[in-house]
C-alpha positions in Angstrom: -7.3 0.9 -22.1 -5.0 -0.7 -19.7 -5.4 -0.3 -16.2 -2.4 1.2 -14.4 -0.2 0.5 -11.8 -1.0 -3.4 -12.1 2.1 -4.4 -10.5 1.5 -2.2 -7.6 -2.1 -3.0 -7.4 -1.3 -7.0 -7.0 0.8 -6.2 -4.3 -1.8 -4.7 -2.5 -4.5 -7.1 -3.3 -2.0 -10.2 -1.8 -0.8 -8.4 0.8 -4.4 -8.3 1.9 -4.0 -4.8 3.3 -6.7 -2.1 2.5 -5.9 0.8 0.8 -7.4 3.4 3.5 -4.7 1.7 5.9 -2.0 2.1 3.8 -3.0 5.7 2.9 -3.2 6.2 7.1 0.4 5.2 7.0 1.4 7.9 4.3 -0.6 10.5 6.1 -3.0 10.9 3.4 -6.3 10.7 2.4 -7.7 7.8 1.1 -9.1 9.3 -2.5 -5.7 10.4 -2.8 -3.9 7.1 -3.1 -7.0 5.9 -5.2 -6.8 8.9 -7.3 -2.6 8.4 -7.4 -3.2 5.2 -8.9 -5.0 6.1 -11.8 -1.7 7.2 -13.2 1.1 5.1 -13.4 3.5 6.2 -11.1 7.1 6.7 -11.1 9.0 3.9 -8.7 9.9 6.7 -6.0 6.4 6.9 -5.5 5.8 3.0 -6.0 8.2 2.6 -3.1 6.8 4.7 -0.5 3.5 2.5 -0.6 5.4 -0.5 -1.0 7.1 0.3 2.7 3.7 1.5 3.8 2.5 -2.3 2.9 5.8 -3.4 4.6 4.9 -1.3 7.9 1.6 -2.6 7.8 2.2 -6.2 7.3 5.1 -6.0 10.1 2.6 -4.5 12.6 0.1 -7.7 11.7 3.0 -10.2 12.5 4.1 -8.7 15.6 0.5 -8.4 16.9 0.1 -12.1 16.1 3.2 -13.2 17.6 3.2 -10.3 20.9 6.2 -12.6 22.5 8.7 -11.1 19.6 
């Protein structure tokens, strides 16, 4: 059985954000993104949580660097 979702779940794992944040930025619960990617999901989906990772990792640089 192959796990699903492997592209999406590298991106997460290098992006070094946790999945409860990004499921805070998509105003859901946590199980549910966990549950979501048991299933491979259709790119429209695979997009929303990549710009969730995007938000996130854009909030990270701009609280490192607060002069920009």
């Amino acid at each position: 059985m192959s796990v699903c979702n492997q592209d999406l779940r590298r991106e997460i794992k290098q992006s070094k954000v946790k999945q409860w944040e990004i499921s805070e930025v998509l105003g859901i619960h946590f199980t549910t993104l966990t549950c979501w990617l048991r299933k491979e999901l259709p790119e429209t989906e695979k997009a929303k949580i990549r710009e969730a990772i995007k938000v996130l990792k854009e909030g990270e640089q701009n609280a490192a660097n607060p002069d920009h």
